[in-house]
C-alpha positions as a printed NumPy array, in Angstrom:
array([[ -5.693,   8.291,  -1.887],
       [ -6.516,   5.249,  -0.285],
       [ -5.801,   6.651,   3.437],
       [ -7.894,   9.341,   2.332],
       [-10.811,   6.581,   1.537],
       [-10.277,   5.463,   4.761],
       [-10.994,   8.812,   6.903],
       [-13.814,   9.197,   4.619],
       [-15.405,   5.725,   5.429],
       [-14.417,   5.629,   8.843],
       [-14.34 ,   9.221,   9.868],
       [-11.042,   9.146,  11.52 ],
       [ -8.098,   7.715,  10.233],
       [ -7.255,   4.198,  12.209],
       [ -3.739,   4.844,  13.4  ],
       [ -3.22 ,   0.877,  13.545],
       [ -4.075,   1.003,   9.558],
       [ -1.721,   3.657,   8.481],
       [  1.407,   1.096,   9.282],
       [ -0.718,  -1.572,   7.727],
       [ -1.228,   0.077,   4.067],
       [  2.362,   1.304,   4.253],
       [  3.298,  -2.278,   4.862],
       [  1.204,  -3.514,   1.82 ],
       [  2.112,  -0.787,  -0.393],
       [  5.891,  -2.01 ,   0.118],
       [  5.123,  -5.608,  -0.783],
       [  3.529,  -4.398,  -4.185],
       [  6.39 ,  -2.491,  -4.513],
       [  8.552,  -5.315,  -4.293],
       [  6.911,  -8.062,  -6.242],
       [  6.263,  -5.301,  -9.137],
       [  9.925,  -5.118,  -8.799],
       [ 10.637,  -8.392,  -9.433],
       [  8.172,  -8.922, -11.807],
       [  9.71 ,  -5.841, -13.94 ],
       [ 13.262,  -7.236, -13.454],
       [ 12.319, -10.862, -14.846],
       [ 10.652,  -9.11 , -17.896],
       [ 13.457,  -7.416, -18.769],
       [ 15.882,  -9.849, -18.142]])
C-alpha cells in the first residue's frame, strides 16, 4: 500500500526505496514483537 503511494507520488517506483521500506517494515516488525512478548510475559 505504501509502495503503491509511492509510484503514485513519484510516478515510478524508486528502486533505492523498495529495500528501504522493506528494511523499516522489519524493524516494526521486530519492536512490535518485543513489545507483544513483554505484555504477555
Amino acid at each position: 500500500m505504501l509502495i503503491k503511494y509511492l509510484k503514485d507520488e513519484r510516478g515510478v517506483a524508486d528502486p533505492e526505496i523498495a529495500p528501504l521500506i522493506l528494511f523499516i517494515c522489519l524493524i516494526l516488525i521486530s519492536i512490535a514483537n518485543k513489545i507483544f512478548n513483554f505484555a504477555t510475559n
